[in-house]
TIRO-2110 file (N, C-alpha, C; in Angstrom, 1 decimal):
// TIRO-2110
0.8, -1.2, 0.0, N, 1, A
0.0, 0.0, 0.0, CA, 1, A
0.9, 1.2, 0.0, C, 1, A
0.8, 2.1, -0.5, N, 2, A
1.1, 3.5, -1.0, CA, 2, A
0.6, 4.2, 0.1, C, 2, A
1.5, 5.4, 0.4, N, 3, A
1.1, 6.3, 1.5, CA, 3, A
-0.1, 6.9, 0.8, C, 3, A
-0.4, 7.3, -0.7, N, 4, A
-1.4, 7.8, -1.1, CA, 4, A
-2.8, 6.9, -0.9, C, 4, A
-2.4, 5.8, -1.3, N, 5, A
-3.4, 4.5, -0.4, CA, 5, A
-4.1, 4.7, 0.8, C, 5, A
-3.0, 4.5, 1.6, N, 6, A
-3.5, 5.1, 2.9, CA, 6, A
-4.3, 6.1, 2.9, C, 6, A
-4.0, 7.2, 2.4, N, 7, A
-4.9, 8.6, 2.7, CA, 7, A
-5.9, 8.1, 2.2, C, 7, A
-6.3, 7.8, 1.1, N, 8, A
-7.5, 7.6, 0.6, CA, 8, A
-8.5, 6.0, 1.5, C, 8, A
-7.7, 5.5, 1.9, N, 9, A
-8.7, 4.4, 3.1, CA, 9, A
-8.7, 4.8, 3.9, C, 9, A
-8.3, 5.6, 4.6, N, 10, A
-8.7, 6.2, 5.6, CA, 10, A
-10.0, 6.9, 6.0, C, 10, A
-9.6, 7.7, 4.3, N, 11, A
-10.7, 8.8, 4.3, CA, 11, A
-12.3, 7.8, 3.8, C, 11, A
-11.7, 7.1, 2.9, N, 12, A
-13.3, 6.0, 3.1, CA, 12, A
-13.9, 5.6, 4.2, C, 12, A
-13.0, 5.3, 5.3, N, 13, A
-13.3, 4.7, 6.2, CA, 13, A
-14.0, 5.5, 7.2, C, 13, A
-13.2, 6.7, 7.2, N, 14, A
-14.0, 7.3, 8.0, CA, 14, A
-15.4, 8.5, 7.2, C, 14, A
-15.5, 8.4, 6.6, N, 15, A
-17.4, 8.4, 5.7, CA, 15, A
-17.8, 7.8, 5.7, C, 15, A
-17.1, 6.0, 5.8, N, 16, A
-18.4, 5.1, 5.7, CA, 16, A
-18.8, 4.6, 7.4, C, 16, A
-17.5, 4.9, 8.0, N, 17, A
-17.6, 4.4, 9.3, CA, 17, A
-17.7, 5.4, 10.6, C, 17, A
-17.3, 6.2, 10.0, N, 18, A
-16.8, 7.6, 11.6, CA, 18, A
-17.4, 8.8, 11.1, C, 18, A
-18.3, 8.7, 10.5, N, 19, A
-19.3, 9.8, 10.4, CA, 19, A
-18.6, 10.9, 9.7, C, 19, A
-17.5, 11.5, 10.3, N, 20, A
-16.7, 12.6, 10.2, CA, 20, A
-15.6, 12.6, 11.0, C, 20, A
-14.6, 13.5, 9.8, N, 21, A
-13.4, 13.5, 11.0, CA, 21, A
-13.9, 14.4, 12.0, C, 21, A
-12.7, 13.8, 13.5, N, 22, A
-12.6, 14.6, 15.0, CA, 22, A
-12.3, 16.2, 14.2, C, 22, A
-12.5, 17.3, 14.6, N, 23, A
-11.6, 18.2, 14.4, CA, 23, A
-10.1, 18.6, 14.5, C, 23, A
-9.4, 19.1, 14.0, N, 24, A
-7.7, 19.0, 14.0, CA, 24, A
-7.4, 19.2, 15.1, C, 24, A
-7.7, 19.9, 16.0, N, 25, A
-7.6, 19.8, 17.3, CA, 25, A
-7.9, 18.8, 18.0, C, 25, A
-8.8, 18.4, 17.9, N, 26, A
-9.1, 17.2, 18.6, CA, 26, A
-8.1, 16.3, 18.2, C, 26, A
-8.1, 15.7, 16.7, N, 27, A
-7.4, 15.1, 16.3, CA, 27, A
-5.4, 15.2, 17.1, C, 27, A
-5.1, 15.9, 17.2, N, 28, A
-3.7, 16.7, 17.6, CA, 28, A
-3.9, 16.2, 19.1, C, 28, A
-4.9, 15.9, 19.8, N, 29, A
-4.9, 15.8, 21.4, CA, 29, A
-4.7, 14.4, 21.4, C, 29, A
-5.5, 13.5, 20.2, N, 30, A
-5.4, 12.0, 20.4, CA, 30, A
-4.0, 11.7, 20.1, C, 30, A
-3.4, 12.4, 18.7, N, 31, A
-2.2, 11.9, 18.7, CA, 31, A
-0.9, 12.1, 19.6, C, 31, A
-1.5, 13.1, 20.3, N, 32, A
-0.5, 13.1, 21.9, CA, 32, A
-0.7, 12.2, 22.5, C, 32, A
-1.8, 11.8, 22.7, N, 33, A
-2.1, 10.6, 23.6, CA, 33, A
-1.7, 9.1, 23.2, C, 33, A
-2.2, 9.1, 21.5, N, 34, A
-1.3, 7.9, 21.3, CA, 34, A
0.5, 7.7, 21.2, C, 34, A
1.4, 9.0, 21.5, N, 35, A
2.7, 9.0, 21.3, CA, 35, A
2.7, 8.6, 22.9, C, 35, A
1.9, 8.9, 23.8, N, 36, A
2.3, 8.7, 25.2, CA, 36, A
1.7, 7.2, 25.7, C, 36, A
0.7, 6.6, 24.6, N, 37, A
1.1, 4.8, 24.9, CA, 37, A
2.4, 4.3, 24.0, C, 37, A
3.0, 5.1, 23.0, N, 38, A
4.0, 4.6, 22.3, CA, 38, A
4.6, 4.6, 23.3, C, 38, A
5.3, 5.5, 24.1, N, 39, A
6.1, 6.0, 24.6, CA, 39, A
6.5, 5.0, 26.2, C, 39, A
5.1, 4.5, 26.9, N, 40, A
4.7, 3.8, 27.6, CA, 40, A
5.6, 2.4, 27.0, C, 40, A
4.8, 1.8, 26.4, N, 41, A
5.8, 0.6, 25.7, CA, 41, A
6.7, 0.4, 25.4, C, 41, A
7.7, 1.6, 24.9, N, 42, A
9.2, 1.7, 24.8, CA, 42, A
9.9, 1.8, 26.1, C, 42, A
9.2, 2.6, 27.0, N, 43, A
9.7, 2.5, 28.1, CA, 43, A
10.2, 1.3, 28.6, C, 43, A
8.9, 0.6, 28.4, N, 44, A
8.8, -0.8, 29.4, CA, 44, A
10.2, -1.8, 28.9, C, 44, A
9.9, -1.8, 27.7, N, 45, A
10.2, -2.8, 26.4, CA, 45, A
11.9, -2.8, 26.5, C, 45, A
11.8, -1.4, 26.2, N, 46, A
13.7, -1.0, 25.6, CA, 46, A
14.5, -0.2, 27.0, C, 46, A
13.2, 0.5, 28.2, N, 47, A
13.7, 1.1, 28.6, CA, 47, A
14.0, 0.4, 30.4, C, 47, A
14.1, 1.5, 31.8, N, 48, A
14.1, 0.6, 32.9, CA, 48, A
13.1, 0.4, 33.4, C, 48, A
11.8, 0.5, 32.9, N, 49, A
10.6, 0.6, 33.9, CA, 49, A
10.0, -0.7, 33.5, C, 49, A
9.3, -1.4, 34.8, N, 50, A
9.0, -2.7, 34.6, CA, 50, A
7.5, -2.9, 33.9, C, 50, A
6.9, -3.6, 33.3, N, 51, A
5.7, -3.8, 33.2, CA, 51, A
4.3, -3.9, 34.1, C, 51, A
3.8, -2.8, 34.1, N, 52, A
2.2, -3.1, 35.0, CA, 52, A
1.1, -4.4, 33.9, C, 52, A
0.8, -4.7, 34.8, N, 53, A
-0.2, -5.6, 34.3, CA, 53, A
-1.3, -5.3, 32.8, C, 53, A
-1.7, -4.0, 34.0, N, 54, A
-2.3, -3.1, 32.2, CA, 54, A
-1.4, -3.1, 31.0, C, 54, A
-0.1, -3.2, 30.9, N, 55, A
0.8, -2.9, 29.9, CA, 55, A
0.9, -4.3, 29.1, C, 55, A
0.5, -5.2, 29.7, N, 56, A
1.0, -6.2, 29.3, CA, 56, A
-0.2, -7.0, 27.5, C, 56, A
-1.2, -5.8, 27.5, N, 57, A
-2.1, -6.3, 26.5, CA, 57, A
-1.6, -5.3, 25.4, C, 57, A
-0.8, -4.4, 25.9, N, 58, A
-0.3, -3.3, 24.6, CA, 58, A
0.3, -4.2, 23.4, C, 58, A
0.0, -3.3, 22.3, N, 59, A
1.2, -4.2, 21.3, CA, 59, A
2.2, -2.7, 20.7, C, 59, A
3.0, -2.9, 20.5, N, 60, A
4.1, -1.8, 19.6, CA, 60, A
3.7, -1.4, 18.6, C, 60, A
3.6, -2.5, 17.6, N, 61, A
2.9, -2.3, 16.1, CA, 61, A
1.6, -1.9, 16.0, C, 61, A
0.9, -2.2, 17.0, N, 62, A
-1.0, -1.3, 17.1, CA, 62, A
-0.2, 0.0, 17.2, C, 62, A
-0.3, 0.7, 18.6, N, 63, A
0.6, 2.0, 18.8, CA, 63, A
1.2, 2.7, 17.5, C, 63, A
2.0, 2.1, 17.0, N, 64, A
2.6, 2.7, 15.7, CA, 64, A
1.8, 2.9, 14.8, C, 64, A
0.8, 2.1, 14.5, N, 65, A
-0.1, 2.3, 13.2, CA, 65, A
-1.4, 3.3, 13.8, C, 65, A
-1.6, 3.6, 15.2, N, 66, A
-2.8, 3.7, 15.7, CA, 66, A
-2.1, 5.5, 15.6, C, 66, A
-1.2, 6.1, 15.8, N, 67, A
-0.1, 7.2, 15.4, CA, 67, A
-0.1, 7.6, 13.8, C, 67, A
0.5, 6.8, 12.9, N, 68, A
0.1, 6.8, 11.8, CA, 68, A
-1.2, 6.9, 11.6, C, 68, A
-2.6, 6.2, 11.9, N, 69, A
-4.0, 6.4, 11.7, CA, 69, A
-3.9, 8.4, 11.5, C, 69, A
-3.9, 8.6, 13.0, N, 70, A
-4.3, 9.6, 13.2, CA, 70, A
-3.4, 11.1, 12.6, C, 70, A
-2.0, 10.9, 12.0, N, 71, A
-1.1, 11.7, 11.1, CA, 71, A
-1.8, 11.6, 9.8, C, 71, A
-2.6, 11.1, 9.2, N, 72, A
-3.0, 10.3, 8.5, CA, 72, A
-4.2, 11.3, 8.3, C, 72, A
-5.2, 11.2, 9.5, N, 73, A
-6.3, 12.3, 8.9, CA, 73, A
-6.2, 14.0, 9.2, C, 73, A
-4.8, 14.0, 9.9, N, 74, A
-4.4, 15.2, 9.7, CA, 74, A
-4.2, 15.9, 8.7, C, 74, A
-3.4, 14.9, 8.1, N, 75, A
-2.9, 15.2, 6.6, CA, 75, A
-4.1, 15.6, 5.6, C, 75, A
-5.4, 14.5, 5.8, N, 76, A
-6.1, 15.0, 4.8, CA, 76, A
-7.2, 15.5, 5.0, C, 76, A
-7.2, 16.2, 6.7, N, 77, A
-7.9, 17.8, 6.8, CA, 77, A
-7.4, 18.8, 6.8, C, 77, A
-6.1, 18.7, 6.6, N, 78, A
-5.8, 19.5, 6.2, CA, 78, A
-4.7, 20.1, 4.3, C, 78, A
-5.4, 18.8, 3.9, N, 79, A
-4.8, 19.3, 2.4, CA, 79, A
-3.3, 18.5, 2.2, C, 79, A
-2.9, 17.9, 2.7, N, 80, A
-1.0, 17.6, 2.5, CA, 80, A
-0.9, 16.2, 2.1, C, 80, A
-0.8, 16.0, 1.1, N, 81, A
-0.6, 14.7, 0.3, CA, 81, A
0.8, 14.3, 0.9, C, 81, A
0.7, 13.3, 2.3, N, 82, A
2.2, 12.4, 3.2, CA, 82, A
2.7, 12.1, 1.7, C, 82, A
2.3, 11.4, 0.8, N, 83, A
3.7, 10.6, -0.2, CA, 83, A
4.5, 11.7, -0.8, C, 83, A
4.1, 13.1, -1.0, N, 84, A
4.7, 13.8, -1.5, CA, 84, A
5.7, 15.1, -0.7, C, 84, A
5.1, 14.9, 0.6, N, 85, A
5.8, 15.6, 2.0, CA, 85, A
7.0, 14.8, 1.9, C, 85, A
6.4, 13.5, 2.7, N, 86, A
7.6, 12.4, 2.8, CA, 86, A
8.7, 12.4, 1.9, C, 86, A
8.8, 12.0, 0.4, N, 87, A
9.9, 12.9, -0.4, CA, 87, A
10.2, 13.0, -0.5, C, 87, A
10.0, 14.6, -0.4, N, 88, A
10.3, 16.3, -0.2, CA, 88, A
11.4, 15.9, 1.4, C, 88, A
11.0, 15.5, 2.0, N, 89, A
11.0, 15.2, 3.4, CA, 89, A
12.9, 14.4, 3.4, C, 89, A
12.5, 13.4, 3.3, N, 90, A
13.8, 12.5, 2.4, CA, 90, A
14.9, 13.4, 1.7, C, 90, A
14.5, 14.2, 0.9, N, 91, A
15.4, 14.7, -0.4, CA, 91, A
16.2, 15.9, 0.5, C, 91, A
15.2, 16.6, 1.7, N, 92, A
15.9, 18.0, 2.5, CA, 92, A
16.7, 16.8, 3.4, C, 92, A
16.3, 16.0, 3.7, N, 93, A
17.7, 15.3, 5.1, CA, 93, A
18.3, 14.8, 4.5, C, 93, A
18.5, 14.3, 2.8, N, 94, A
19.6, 13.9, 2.1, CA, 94, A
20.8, 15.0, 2.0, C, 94, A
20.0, 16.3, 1.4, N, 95, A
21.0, 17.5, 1.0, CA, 95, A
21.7, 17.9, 2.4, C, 95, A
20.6, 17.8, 3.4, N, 96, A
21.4, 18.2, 4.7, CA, 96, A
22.6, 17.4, 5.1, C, 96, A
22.4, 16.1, 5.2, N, 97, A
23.2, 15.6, 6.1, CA, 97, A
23.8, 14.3, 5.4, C, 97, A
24.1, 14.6, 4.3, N, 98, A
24.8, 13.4, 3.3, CA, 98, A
26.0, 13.1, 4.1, C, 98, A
26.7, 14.0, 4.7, N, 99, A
27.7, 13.4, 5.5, CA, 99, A
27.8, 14.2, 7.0, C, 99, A
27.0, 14.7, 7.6, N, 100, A
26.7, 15.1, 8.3, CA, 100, A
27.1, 13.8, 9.5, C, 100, A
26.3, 12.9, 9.8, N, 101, A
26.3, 11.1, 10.6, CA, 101, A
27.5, 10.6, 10.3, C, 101, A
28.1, 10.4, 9.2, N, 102, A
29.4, 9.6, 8.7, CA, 102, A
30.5, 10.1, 9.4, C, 102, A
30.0, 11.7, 9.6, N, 103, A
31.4, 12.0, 10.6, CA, 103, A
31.2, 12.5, 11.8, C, 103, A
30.1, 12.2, 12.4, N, 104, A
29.7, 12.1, 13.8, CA, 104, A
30.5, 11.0, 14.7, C, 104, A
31.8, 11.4, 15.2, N, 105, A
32.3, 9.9, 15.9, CA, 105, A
31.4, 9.8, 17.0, C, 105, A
30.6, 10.5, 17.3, N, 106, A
29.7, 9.8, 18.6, CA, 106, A
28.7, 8.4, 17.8, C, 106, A
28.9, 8.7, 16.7, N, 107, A
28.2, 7.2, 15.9, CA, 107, A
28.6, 6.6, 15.4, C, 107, A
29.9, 6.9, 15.4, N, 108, A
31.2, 5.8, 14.5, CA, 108, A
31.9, 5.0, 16.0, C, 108, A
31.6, 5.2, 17.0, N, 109, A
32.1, 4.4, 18.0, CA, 109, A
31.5, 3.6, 18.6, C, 109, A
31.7, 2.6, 19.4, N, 110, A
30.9, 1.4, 20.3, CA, 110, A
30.9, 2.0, 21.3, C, 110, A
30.7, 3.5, 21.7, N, 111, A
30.5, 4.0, 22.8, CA, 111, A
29.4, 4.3, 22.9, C, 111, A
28.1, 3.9, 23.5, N, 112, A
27.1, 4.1, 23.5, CA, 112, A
26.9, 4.7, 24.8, C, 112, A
END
């Protein structure tokens, strides 16, 4: 599926199924909220904090796409075609930093 894909099932989905989009604001409050169950899981997962019981039904990959859902109808209430951002998006961090990382020794070392 195509990021343009996506926009467009999305947007089916929600006319055939969600009546209407949340407003951008609203929309912008969920996806805070869903970066702060991302954020929750990574903690647990990669980071030092142990797992609560509640945590234990989360999945990563839901979280990530449930983030994506909601960038998603951002994008097309407000007009911004993601496949052509993304890109654009790509092509400015290529020009920027083509060697920018390569000569970062804090990333050329096993010093983490």
């Amino acid at each position: 599926m195509t990021i343009k894909e996506a926009q467009n099932n999305v947007d089916e989905w929600i006319k055939t199924y969600g009546v209407r989009y949340f407003s951008e604001l609203t929309n912008m409050a969920i996806l805070t909220e869903e970066v702060g169950e991302l954020a929750r899981i990574m903690a647990r997962t990669y980071g030092d904090q142990s797992f609560k019981q509640s945590d234990l039904s989360k999945n990563l990959a839901d979280e990530m796409a449930d983030i994506f859902w909601v960038i998603i109808c951002l994008a097309n209430q407000t007009g911004v075609d993601l496949e052509e951002a993304f890109r654009k998006n790509i092509e400015k961090k290529t020009m920027r930093d083509s060697t920018r990382h390569k000569e970062n020794e804090k990333l050329n070392t096993n010093n983490y």
